[in-house]
C-alpha positions as CSV (number, residue, x, y, z in Angstrom):
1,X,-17.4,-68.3,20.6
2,X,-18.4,-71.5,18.8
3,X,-22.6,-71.4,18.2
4,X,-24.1,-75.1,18.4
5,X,-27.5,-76.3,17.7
6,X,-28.5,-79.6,19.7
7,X,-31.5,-81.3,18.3
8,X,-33.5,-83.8,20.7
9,X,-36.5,-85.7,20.6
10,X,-37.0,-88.3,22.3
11,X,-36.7,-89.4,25.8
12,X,-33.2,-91.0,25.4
13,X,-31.8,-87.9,23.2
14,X,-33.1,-85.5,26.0
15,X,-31.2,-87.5,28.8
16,X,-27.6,-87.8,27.0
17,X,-28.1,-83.9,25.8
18,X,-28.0,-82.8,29.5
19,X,-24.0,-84.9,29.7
20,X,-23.4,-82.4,27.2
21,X,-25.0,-79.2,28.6
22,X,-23.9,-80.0,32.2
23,X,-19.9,-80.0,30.5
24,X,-21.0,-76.5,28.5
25,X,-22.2,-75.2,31.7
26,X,-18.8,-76.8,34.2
27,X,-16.2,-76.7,31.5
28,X,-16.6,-75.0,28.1
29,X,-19.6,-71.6,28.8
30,X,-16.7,-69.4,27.8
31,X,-16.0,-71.6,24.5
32,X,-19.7,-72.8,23.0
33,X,-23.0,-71.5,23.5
34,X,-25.3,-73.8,22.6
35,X,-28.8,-73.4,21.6
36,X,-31.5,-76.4,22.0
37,X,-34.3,-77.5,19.4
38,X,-36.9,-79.8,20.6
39,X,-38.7,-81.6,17.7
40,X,-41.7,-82.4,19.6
41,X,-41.1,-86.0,18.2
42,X,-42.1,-87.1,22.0
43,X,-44.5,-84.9,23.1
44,X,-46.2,-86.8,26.2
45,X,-45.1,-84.9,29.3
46,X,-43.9,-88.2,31.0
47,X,-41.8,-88.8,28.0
48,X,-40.4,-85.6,28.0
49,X,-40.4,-82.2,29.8
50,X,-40.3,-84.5,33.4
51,X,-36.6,-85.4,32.1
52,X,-35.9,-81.7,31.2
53,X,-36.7,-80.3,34.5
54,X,-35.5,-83.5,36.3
55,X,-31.7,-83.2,34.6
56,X,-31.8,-79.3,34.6
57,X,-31.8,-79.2,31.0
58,X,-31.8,-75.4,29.8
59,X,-35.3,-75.3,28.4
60,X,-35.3,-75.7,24.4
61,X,-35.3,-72.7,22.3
62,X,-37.7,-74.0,20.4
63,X,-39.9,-76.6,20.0
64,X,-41.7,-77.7,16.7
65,X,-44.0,-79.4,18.4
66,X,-44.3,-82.2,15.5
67,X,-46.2,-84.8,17.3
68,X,-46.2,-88.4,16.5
69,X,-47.4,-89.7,12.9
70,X,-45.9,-91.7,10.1
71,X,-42.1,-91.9,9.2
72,X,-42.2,-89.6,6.2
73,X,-44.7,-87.1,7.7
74,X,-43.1,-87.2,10.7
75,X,-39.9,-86.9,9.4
76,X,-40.6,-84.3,6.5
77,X,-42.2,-81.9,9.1
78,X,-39.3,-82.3,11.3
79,X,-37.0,-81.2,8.3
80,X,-38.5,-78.2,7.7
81,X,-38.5,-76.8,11.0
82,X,-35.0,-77.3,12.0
83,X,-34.1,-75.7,8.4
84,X,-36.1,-72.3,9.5
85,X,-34.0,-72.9,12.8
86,X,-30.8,-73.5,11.2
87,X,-31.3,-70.7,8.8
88,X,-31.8,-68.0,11.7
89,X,-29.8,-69.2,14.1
90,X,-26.3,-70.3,11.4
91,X,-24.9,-72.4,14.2
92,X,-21.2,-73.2,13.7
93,X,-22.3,-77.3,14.5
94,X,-25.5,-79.2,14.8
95,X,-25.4,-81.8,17.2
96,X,-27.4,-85.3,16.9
97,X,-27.8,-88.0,18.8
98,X,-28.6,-91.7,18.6
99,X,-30.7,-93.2,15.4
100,X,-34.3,-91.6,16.0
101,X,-36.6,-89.7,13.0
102,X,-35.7,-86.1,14.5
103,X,-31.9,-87.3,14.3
104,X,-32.2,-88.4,10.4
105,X,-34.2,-84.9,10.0
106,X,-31.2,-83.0,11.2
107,X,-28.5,-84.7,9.2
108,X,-30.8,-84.0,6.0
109,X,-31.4,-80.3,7.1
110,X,-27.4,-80.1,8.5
111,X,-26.1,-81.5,5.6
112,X,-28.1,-79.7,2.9
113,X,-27.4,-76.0,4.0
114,X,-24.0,-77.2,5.0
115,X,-23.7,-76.9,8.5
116,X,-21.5,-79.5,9.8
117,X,-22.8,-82.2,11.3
118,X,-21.6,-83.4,14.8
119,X,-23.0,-87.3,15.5
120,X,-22.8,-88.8,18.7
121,X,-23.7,-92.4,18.9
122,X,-22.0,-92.6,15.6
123,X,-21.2,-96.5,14.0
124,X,-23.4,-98.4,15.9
125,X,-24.7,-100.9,13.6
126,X,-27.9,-103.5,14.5
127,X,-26.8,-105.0,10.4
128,X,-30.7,-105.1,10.1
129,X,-32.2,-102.9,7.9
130,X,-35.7,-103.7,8.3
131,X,-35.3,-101.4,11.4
132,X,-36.1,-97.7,10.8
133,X,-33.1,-96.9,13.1
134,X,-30.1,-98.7,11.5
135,X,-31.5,-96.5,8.4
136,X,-31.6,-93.1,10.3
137,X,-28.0,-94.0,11.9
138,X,-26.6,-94.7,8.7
139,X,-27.5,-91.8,7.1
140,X,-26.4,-89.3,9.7
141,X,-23.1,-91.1,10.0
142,X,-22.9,-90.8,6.4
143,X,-23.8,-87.2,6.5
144,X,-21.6,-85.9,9.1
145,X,-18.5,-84.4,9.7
146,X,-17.6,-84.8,13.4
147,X,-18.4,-88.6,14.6
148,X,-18.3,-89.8,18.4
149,X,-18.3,-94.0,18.6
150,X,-19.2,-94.9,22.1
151,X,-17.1,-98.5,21.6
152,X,-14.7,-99.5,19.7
153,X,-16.8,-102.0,17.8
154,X,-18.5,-99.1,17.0
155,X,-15.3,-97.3,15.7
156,X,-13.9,-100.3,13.9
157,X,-18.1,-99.9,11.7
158,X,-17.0,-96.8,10.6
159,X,-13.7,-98.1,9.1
160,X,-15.0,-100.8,7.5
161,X,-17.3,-98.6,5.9
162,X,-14.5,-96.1,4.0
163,X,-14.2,-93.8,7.1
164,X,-10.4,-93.1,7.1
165,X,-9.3,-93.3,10.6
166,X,-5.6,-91.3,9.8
167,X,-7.2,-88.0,8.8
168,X,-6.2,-85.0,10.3
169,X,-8.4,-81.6,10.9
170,X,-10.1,-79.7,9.6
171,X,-12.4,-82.1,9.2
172,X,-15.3,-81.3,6.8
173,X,-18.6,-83.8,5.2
174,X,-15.8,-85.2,2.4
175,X,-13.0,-85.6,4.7
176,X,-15.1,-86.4,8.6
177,X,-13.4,-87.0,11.5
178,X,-14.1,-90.1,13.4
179,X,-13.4,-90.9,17.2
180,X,-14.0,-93.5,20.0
181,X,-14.7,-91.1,23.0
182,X,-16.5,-93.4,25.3
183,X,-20.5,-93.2,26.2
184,X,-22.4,-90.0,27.4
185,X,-24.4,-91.7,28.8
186,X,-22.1,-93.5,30.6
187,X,-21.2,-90.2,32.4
188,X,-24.8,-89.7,33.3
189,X,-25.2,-93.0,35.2
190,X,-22.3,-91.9,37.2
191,X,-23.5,-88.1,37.7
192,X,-26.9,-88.9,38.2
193,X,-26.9,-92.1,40.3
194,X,-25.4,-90.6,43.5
195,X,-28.7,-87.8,43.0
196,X,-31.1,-90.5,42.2
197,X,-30.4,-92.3,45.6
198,X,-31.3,-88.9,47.7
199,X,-34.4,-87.9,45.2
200,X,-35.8,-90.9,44.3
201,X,-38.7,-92.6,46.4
202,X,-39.5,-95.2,43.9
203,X,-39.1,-98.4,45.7
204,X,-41.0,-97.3,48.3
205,X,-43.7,-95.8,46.3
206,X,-44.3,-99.3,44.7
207,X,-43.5,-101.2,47.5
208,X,-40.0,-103.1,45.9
209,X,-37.7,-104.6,47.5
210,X,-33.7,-104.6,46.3
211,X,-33.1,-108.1,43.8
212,X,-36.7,-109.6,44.4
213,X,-38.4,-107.9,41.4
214,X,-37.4,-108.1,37.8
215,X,-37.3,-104.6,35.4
216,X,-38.9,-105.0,31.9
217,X,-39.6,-102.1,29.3
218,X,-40.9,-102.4,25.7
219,X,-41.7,-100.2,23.5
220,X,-40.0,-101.1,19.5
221,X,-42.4,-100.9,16.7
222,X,-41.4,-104.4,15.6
223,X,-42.9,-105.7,19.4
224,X,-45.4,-103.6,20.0
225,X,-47.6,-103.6,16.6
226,X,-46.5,-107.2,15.3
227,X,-48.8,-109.3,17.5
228,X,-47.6,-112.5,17.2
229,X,-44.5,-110.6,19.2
230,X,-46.1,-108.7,21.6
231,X,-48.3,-112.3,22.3
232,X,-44.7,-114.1,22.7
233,X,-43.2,-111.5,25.2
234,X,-46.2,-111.5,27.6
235,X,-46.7,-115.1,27.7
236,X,-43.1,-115.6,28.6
237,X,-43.4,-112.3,31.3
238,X,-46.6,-114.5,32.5
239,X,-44.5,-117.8,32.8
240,X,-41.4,-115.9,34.7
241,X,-44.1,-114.9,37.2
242,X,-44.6,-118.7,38.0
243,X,-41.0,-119.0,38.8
244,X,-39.6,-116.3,40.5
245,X,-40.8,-115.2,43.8
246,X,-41.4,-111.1,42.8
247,X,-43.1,-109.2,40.4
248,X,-42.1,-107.8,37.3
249,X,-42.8,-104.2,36.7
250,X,-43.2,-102.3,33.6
251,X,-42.9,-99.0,33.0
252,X,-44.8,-99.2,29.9
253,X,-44.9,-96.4,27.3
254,X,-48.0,-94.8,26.3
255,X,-47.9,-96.1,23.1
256,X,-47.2,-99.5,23.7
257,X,-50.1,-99.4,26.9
258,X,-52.5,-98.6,24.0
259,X,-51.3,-101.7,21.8
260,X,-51.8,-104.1,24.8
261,X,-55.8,-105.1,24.9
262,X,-55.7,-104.7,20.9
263,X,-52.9,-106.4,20.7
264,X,-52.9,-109.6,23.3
265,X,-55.0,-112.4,22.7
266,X,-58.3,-111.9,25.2
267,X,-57.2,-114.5,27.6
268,X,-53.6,-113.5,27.5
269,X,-54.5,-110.0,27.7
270,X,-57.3,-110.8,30.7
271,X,-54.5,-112.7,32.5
272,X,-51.8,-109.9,32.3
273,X,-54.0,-107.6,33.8
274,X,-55.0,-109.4,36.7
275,X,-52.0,-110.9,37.3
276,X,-50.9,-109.6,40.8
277,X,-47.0,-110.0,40.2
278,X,-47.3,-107.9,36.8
279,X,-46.6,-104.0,37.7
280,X,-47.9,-102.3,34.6
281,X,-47.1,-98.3,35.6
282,X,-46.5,-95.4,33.5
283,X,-43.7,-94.0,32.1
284,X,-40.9,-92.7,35.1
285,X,-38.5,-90.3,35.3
286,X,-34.8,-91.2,34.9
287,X,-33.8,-90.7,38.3
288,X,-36.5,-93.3,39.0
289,X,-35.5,-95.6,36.6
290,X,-31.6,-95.7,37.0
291,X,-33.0,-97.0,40.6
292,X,-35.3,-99.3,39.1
293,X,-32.2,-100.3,37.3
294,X,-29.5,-100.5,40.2
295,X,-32.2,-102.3,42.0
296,X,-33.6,-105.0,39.9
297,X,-32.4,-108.8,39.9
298,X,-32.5,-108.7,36.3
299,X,-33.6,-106.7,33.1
300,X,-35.6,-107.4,30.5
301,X,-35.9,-104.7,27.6
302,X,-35.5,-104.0,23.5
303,X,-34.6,-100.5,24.3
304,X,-30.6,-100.2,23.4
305,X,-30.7,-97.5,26.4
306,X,-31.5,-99.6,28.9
307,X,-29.7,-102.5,27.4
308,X,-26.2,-100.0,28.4
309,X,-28.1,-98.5,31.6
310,X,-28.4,-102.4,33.2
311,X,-25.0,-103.3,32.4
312,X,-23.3,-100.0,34.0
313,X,-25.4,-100.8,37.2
314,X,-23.3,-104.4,36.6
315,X,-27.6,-106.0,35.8
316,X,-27.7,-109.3,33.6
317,X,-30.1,-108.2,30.7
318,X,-32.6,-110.1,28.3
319,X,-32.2,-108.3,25.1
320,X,-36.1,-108.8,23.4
321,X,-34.6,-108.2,19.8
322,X,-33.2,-110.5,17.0
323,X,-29.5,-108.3,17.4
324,X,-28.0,-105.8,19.4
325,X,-25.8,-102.5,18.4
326,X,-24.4,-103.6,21.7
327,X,-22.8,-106.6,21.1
328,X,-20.1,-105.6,23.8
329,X,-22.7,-106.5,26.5
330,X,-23.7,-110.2,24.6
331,X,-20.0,-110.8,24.1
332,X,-19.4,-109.9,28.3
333,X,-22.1,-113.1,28.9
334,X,-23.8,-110.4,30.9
335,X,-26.6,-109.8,28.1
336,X,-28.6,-112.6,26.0
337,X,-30.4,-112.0,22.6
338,X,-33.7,-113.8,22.9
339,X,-35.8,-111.9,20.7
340,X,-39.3,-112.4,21.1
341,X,-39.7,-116.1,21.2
342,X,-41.3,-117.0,24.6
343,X,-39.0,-120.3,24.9
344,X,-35.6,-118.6,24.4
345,X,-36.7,-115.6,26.7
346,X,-37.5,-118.2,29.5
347,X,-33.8,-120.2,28.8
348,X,-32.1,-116.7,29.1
349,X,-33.9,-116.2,32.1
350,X,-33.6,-119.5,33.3
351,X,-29.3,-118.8,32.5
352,X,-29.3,-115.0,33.7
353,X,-31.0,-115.2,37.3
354,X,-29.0,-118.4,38.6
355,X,-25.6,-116.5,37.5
356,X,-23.4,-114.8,40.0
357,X,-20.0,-114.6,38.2
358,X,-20.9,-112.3,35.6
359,X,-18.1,-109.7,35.0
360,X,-18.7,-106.8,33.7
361,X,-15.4,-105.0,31.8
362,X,-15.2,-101.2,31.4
363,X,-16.5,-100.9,27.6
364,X,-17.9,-97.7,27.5
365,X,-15.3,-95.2,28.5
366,X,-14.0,-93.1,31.7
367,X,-17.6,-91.6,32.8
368,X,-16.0,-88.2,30.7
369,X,-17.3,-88.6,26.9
370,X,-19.1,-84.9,26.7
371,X,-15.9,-83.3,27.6
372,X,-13.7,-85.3,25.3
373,X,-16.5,-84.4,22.2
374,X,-16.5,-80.7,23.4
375,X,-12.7,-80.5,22.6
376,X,-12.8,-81.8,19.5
377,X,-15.5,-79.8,18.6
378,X,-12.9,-77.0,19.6
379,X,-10.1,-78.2,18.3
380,X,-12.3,-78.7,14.9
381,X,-13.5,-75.2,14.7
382,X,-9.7,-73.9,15.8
């Protein structure tokens, strides 16, 4: 039986770990056994053990418990617990996901006692370096031996970047295998959305009403502790409450609700809290937000998660970042980059809320990613 370790971390990591579980669990228990380390990189409860027990994730073996703090400290404490893991445990594969600190931590850890590395989320590329995760993605892919593109823009990265596409297995750090398998996360918008709709009590909770209320979440370092940005977003939030009709709620994360009075100008900050038509609310679960999602005129966001989430509910999104890894969704016309410039996020909402021909192509696979990475992992290891 093939032994894996799956590092998570974060909220996003957690929620496309349980595609891969739930395909262990229905397709492959006889094949992998899987063992789960939590690095504790988000520890708040909201931010984390909600989604475990929400997505029946088996509970993590272990959990380092690392806490938030600076890159390298974060980072470097990270490292050294999932080598004490790895070194116990001598998993066949570690599996990462995405571009977060406890993802670059693996692939240092993974590569340097030479455990093969399996990345999923592989080739994504934002071409800006200034953001920590186009540096942790490009590391794991570049330590890796098993990569998973969700598109094939994705795919075609890797290429261009010396990955040889004809190789055949066994595929090893020197000679990796690379694939376009389609998103996992994909899957769990189709698994979890039918569940959502029975579970979820969201819309009533906060009195929303389906396509009169607009979806916005923020939480990027470069938004949330540069305040010129942080000033740019809310002022154009507070100027799309003057023109549409419903509120705008924001499921803000702890971190980011912290920044806000420190952050905003005193007026600006004064008016977005007494501003009726602004819903500030804590972090939800993800059953509650793929409704939030499915039920919103429009999204608003700098997460690349959500940015994938609003277009598989077939949402128009306002991408509050100078690039996407997704550029897929910009290229559909059903996404616009307005980065944090207040005038540009009104125009795209201005364009985005009046559109009702937006099509929205299948980019990101058959809704069956985990079980196409499981047998390769096989098939690998064979």
């Amino acid at each position: 039986m093939i032994r894996i370790l799956t590092v998570i971390g974060a909220r996003p990591q957690i929620i496309k770990a349980a595609a891969l579980s739930r395909a262990i669990r229905n397709h492959f228990k006889r094949d992998i056994n899987e063992v789960i380390l939590h690095t504790g990189q988000h520890y708040d409860r909201n931010m984390s053990q909600v989604f475990i027990e929400e997505m029946a994730i088996p509970e993590p073996d272990y959990n380092l418990e690392v806490g938030s703090g600076i890159h390298g400290v974060q980072t470097g404490k990270m490292i050294m617990g999932i080598e004490e893991v790895l070194l116990r445990e001598k998993p066949d594969y570690l599996v990462l996901y995405g571009d977060t600190n406890s993802t670059l931590a693996g692939a240092v850890a993974g590569s340097k006692l030479h455990v093969p590395v399996v990345h999923i989320e592989a080739g994504l590329r934002s071409f800006n370096k200034k953001m920590p995760e186009e540096i942790n993605r490009i590391a794991c892919d570049h330590s890796s031996t098993l990569l998973f593109s969700p598109t094939m823009t994705g795919y075609h990265n890797l290429v261009r970047e010396g990955f040889d596409p004809t190789l055949k297995p066994p595929f090893s750090i020197d000679r990796p295998g690379i694939y376009h398998c389609g998103d996992v996360m994909y899957d769990n918008s189709l698994y979890f959305a039918s569940i959502a709709r029975e579970r979820s009590n969201i819309l009533e909770k906060l009195g929303l009403v389906k396509n009169e209320f607009i979806l916005g979440t923020i939480h990027r370092d470069n938004n949330t502790d540069i305040p010129e940005r942080l000033n740019s977003i809310f002022k154009a939030i507070m100027e799309i409450t003057e023109i549409f009709m419903g509120p705008v709620v924001l499921p803000l994360h702890p971190r980011t609700f912290k920044v806000l009075k420190k952050g905003l100008s005193n007026k600006l900050y004064s008016d977005v809290v007494n501003n009726s038509k602004i819903r500030i609310i804590d972090p939800v679960s993800f059953l509650d937000i793929i409704i939030l999602e499915k039920n919103a005129k429009l999204i608003m966001t700098d997460s690349g998660g959500v940015q994938k989430e609003a277009y598989f509910f077939k949402k128009p999104g306002i991408i509050l970042r100078s690039e996407t890894e997704w550029k897929e969704i910009v290229d559909a016309g059903a996404g616009i980059v307005a980065d944090a410039t207040t005038s540009k996020i009104i125009d795209a909402f201005m364009e985005l809320v009046e559109k009702d021909n937006i099509e929205y192509p299948e980019i990101f696979g058959d809704g069956h990613a985990s079980e196409f990475i499981l047998k390769k992992i096989i098939e690998n290891y064979v």
